[in-house]
BAPAGU-700664 format. One record per residue (C-alpha): residue in one letter; residue number from 0; x, y, z. Coordinates in pm, 1 decimal, padded with zeros to 6 digits, m for minus. Layout:
! BAPAGU-700664
A, NUM, X, Y, Z
...
//
This chain:
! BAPAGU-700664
X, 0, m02227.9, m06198.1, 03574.5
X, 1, m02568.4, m06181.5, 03395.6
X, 2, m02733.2, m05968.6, 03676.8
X, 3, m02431.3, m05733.3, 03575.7
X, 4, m02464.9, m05772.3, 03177.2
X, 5, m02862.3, m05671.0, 03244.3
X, 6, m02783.4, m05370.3, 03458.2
X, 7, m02495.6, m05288.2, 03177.6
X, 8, m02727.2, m05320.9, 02888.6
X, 9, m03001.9, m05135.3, 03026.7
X, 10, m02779.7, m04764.2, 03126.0
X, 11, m02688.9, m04856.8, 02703.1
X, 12, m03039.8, m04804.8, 02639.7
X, 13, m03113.9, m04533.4, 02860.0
X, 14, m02830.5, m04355.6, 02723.8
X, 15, m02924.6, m04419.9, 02368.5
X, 16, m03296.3, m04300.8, 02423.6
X, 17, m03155.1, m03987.5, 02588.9
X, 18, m02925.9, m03908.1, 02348.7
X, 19, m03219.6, m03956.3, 02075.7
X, 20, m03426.7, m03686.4, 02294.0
X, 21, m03164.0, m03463.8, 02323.4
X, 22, m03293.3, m03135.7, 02176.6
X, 23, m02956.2, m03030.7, 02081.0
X, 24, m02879.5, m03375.2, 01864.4
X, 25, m03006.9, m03246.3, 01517.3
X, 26, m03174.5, m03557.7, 01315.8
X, 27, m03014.5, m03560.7, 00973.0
X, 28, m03271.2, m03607.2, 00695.4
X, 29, m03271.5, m03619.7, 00307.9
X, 30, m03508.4, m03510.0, 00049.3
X, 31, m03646.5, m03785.0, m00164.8
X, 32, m03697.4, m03643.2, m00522.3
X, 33, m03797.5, m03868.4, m00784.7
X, 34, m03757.4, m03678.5, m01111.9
X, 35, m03518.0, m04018.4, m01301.7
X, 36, m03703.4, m04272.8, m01515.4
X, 37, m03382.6, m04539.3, m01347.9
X, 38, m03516.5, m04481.7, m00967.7
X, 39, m03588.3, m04788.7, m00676.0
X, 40, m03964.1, m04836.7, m00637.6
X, 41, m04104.4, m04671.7, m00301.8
X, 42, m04055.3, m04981.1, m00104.7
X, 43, m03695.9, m05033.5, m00202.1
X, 44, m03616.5, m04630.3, m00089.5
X, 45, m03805.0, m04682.1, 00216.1
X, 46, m03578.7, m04998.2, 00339.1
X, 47, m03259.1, m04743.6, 00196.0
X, 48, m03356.3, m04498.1, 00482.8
X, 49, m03414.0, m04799.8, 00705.9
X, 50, m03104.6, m04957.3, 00690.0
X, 51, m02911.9, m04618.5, 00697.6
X, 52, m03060.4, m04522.4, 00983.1
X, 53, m03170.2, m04237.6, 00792.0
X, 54, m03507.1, m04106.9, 00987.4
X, 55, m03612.6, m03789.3, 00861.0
X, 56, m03748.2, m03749.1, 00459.2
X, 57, m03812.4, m03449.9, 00251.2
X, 58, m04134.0, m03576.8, 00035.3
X, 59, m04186.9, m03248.1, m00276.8
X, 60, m04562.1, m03423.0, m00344.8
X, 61, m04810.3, m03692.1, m00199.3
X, 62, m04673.9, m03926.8, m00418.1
X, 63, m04957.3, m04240.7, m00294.5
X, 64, m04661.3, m04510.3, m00366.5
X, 65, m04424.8, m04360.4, m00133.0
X, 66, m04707.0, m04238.4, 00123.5
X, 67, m04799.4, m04609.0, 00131.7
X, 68, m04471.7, m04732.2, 00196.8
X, 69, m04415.8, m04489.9, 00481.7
X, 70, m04685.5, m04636.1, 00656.9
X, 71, m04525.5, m04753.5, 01005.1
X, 72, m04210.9, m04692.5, 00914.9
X, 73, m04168.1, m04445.2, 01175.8
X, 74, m03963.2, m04216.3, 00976.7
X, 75, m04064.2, m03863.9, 00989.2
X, 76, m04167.6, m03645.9, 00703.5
X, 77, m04187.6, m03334.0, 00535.0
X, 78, m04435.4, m03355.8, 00301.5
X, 79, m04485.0, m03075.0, 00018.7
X, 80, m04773.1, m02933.3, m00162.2
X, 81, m04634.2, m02874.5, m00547.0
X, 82, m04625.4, m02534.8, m00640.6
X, 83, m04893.7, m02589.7, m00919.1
X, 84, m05139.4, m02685.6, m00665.6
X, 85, m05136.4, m02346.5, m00481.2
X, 86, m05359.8, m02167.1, m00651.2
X, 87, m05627.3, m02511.8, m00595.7
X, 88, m05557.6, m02483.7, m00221.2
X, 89, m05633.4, m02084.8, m00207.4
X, 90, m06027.2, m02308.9, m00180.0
X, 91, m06051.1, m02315.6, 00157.0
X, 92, m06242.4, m02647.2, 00047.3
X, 93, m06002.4, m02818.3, m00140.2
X, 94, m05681.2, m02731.3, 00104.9
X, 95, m05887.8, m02933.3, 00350.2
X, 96, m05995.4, m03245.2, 00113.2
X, 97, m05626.6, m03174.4, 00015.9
X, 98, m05520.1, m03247.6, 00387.9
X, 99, m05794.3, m03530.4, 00425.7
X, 100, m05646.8, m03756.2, 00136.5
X, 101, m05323.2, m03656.8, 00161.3
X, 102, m05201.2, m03627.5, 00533.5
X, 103, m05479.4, m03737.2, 00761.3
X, 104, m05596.3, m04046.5, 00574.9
X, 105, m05206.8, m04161.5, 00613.9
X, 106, m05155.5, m04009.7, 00999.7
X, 107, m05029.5, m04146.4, 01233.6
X, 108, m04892.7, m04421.0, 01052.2
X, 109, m04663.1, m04184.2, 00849.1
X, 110, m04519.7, m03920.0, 01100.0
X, 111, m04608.5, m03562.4, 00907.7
X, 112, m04378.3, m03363.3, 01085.2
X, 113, m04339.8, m03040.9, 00834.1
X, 114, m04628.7, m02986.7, 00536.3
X, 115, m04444.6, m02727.0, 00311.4
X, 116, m04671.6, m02531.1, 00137.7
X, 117, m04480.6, m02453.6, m00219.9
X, 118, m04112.2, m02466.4, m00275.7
X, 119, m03885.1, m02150.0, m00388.2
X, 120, m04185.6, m01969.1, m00519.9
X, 121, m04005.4, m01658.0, m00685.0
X, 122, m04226.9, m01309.1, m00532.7
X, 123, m04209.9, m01208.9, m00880.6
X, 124, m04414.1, m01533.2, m01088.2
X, 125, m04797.6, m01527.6, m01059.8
X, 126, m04815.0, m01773.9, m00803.4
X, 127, m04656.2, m01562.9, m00533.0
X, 128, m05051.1, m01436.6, m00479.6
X, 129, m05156.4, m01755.1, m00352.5
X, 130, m04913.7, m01891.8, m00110.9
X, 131, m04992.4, m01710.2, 00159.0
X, 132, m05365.8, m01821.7, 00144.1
X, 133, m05243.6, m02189.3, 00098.6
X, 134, m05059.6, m02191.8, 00374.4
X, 135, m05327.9, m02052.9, 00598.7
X, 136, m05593.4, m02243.2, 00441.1
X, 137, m05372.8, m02551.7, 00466.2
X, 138, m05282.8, m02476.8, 00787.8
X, 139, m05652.8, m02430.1, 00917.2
X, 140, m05689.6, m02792.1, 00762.2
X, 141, m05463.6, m02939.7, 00981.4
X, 142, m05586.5, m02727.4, 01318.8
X, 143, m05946.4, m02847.9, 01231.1
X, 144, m05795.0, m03177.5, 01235.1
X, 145, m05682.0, m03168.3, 01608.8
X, 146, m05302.4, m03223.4, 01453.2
X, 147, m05178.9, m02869.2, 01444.8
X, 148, m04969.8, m02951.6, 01769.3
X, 149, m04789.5, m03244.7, 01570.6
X, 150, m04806.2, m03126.2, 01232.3
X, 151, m04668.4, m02773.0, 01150.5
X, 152, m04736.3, m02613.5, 00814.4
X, 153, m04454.7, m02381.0, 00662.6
X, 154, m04324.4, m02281.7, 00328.1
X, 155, m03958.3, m02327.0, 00220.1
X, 156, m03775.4, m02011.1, 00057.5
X, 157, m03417.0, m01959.0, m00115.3
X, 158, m03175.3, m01760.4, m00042.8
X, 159, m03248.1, m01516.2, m00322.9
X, 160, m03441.6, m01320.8, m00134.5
X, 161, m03172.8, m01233.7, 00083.3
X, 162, m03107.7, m00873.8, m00033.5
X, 163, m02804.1, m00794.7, 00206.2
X, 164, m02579.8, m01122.8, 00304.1
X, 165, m02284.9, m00961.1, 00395.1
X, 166, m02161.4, m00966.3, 00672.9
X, 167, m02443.1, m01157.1, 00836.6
X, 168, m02550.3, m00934.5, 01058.0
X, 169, m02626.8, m00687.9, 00794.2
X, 170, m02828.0, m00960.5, 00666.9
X, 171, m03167.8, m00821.5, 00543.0
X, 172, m03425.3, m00898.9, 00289.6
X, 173, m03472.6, m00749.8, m00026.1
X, 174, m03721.9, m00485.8, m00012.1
X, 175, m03926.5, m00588.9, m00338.4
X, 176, m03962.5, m00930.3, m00168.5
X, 177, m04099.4, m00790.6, 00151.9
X, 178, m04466.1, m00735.8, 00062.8
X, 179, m04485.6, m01092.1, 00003.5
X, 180, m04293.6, m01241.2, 00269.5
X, 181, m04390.8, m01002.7, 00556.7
X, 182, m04727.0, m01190.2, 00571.4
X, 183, m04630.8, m01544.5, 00532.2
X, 184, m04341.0, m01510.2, 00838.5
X, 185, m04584.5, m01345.7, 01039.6
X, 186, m04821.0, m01622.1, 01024.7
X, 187, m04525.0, m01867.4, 01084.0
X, 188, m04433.1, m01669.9, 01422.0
X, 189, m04819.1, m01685.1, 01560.1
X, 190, m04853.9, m02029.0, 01417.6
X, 191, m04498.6, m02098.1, 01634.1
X, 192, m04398.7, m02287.7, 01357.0
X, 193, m04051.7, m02276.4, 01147.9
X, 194, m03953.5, m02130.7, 00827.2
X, 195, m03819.7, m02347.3, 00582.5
X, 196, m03515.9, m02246.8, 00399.7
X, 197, m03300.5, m02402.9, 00121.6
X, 198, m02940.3, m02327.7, 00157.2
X, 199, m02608.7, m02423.4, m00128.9
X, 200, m02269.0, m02283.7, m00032.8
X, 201, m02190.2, m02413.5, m00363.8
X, 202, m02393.1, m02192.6, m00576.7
X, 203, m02250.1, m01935.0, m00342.0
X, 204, m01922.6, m02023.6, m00407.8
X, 205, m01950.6, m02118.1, m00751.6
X, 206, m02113.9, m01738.7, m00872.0
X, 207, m01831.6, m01582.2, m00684.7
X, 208, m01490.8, m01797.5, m00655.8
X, 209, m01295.0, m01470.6, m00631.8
X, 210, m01427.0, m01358.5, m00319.6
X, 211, m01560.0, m01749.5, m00164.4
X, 212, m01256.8, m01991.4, m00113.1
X, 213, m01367.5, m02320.8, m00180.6
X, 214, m01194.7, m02394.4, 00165.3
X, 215, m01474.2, m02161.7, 00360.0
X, 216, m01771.0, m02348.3, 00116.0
X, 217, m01651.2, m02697.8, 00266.3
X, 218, m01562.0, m02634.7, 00597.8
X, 219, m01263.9, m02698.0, 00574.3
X, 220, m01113.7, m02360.0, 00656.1
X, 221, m00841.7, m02399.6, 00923.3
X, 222, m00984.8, m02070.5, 01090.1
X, 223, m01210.2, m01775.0, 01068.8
X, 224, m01245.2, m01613.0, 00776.8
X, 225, m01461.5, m01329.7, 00835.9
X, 226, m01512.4, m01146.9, 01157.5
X, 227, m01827.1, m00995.7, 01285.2
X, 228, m01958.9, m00832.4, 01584.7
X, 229, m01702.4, m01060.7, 01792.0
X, 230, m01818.3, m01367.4, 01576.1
X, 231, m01607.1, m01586.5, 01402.6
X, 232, m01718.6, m01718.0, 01071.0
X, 233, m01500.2, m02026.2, 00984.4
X, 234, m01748.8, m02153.3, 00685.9
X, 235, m02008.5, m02029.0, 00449.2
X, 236, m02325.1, m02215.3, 00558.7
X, 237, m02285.8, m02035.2, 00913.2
X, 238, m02236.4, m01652.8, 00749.5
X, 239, m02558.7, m01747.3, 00523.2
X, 240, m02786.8, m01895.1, 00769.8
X, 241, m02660.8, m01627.1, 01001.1
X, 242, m02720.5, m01343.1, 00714.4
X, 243, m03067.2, m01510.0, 00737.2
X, 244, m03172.8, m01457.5, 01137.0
X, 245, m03053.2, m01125.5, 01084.5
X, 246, m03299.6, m01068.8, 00789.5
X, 247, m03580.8, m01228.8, 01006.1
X, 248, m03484.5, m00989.1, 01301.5
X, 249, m03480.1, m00711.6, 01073.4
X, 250, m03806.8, m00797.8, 00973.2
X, 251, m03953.4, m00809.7, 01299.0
X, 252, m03929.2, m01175.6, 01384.8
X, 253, m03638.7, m01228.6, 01577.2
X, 254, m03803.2, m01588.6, 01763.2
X, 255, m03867.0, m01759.9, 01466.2
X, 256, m03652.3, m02087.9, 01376.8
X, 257, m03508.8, m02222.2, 01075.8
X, 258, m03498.0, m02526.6, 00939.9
X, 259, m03225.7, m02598.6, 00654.2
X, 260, m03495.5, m02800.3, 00391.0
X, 261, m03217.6, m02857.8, 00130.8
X, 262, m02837.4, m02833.3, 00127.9
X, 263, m02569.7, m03023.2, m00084.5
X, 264, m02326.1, m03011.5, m00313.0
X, 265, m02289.7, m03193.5, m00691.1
X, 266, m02034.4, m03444.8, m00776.3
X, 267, m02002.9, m03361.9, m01111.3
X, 268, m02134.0, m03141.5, m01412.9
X, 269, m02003.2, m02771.9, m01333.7
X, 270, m01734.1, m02546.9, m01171.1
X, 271, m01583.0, m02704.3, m00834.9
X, 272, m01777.2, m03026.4, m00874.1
X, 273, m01648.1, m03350.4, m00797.6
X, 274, m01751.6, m03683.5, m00589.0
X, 275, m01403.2, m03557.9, m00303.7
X, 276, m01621.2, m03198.4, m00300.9
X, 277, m01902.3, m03350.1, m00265.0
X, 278, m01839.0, m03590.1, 00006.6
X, 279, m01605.6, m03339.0, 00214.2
X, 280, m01915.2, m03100.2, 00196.9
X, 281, m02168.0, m03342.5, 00309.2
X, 282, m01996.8, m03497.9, 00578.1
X, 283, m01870.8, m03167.0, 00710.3
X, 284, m02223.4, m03094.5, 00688.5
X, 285, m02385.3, m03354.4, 00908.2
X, 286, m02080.3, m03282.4, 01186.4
X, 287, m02148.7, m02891.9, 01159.1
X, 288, m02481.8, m02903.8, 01237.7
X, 289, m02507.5, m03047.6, 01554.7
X, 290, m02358.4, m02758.9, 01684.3
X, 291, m02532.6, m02429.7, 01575.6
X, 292, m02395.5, m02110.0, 01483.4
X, 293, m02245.5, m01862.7, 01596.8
X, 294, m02524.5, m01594.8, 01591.8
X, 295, m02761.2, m01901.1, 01802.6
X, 296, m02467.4, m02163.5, 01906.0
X, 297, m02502.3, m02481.8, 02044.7
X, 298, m02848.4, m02461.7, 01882.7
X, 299, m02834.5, m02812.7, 01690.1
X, 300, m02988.5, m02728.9, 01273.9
X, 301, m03223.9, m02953.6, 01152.2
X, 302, m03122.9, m03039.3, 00802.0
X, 303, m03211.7, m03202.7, 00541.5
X, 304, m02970.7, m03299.2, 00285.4
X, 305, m03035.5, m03277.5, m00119.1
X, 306, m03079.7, m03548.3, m00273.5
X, 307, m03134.3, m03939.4, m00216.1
X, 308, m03035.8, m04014.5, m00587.2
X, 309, m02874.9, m03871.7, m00920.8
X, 310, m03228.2, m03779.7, m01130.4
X, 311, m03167.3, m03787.4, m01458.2
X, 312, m03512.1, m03608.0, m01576.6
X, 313, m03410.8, m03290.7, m01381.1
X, 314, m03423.5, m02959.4, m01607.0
X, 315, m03134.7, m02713.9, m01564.3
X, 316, m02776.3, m02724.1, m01638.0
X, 317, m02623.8, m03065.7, m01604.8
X, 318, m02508.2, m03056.5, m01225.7
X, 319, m02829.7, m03090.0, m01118.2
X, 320, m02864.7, m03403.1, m01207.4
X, 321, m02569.5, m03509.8, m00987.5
X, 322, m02695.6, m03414.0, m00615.3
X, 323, m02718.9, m03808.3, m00513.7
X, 324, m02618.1, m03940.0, m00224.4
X, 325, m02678.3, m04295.5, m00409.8
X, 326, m02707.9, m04375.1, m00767.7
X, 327, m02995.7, m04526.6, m00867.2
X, 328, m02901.3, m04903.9, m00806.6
X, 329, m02824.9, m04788.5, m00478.9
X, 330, m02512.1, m04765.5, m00441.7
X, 331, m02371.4, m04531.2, m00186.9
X, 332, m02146.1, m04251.2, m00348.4
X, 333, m01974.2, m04153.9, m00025.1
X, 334, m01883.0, m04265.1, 00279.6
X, 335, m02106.6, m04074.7, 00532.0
X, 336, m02253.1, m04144.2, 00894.9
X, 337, m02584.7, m04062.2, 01026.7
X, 338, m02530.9, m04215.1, 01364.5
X, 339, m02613.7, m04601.0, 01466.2
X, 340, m02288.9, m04733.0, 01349.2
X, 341, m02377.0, m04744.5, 01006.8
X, 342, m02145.5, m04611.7, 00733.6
X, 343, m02154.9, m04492.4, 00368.8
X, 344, m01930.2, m04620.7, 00164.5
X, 345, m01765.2, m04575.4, m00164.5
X, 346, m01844.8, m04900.8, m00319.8
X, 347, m01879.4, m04875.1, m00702.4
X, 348, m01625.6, m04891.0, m00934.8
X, 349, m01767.1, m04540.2, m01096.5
X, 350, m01688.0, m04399.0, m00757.0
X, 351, m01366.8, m04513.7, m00666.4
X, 352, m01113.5, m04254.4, m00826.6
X, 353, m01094.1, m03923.2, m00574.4
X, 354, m01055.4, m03588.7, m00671.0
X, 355, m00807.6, m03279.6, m00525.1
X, 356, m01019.0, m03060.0, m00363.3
X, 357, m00965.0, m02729.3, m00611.8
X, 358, m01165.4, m02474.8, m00743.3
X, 359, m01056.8, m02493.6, m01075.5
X, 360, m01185.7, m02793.9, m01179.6
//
């Protein structure tokens, strides 16, 4: 009986290491912002991911608390250069003391897997000029480094400067945009590395509730709602990531990848917010994207979901200061599952009531 409990419990843990290299399994992550004066410290988030089995984290600066805690956690990161360092690392100089303090004094006990050279720089501010030297410069770094083989170097965009979303093969890039992102995604196809793209169905949705059920925003459309080119578009995130390959093929780069850097939805403060939203989206979310789309199915989407907490120092209108996943004593607002038999649940009083799923909240 033991001979056969050994054999048993060692397929278990071939299967589970397979599964865990299986190419097509997409790791969930979630970005880690810390803009709340009410947050954990770095060790407490750390142990969050840890005992969520959450392995992948969205870093937006080399905050030295959280880079410290990271150390041999094995949790892999994207780590970001703030926009209002990109003019600094245009220096060839500095991008590489930049990468010395920030990413190879730290590797390999934190596993860089991304380093995302500014974040939803509009082509239009002044700092458009410099991200396309920072991100060579930064990149360079890293190669001269011997880690340009583990570490890719990327920016991550919005999906403003889509031009043409609809339908998603149409999809094409705005032509003012195009003399500064030309560059920057041909670098990204000889580098080999992936773009980095932010994606919301809600803001989608809630510009244009006339035209965007809330239904197609949360996946939870019983069938297609648009057809295209013999492709069946059942929710929103497919028709914009979609509208986005076809941009990239438009532009000449039909081989590069995507990877989703932010996506979520806000439980409260605006039009079609509300912790039953919220959840649906997110949970539909990490099903959905094991599974690709339709333009590149069974293609599993690495994505990272926005946010880890409610920040209560975020500018802008009040929903974006309800993105959590947890509040900030850590209590889970939804009941989720990243895999590992661990769930989320809905354990505070705040979160108990549950909303109708309606637009006209």
């Amino acid at each position: 009986m033991a001979i056969f409990s050994s054999s048993m419990a060692a397929m278990l843990l071939l299967g589970l290491l397979t599964a865990n290299l299986d190419p097509t399994i997409a790791q969930i992550g979630v970005c880690y912002g810390m803009l709340g004066n009410n947050l954990p410290n770095a060790k407490e988030v750390i142990n969050l991911y840890k005992s969520n089995n959450i392995k992948r984290m969205r870093l937006y600066d080399p905050n030295q608390q959280a880079l410290q805690a990271l150390r041999g956690s094995n949790i892999e990161v994207i780590l970001g250069v703030p926009n209002d360092q990109l003019q600094n690392l245009a220096n060839p100089s500095k991008a590489k003391s930049w990468v010395r303090s920030n990413v190879v004094a730290y590797w390999p006990r934190v596993r860089f897997r991304y380093i995302a050279v500014g974040n939803e720089v509009p082509p239009s501010s002044s700092l458009a000029q410099f991200v396309l030297p920072a991100l060579v410069n930064v990149f360079n770094a890293v190669r001269s480094a011997g880690l340009e083989s583990q570490i890719k170097v990327s920016i991550a965009i919005d999906m403003t400067l889509i031009g043409v979303s609809y339908p998603p093969s149409a999809g094409a890039f705005r032509g003012d945009v195009r003399w500064y992102l030309d560059p920057i995604i041909g670098h990204l196809a000889w580098a080999r590395t992936a773009l980095l793209a932010n994606i919301y169905t809600y803001f989608s949705y809630s510009g244009n509730p006339r035209d965007i059920s809330l239904p197609y925003a949360l996946f939870t459309s019983p069938s297609p709602i648009v057809w295209d080119q013999g492709r069946g578009y059942q929710n929103l995130f497919d028709a914009m990531l979609d509208s986005l390959y076809s941009a990239l093929e438009k532009a000449g780069q039909c081989g590069l990848e995507v990877v989703v850097s932010e996506s979520g939805w806000p439980s409260a403060g605006g039009f079609g917010t509300s912790v039953d939203n919220a959840a649906t989206y997110l949970s539909n979310l990490i099903k959905h994207v094991q599974k690709g789309t339709p333009k590149r199915p069974g293609k599993a989407i690495e994505t990272y979901l926005f946010a880890l907490f409610d920040e209560n120092q975020k500018s802008g209108p009040e929903l974006e200061r309800h993105f959590g996943l947890f509040s900030p004593n850590k209590q889970p607002k939804y009941q989720l599952h990243f895999g590992g038999g661990r769930h989320w649940h809905i354990a505070s009083k705040e979160y108990n009531a549950t909303f109708p799923l309606q637009s006209d909240m």
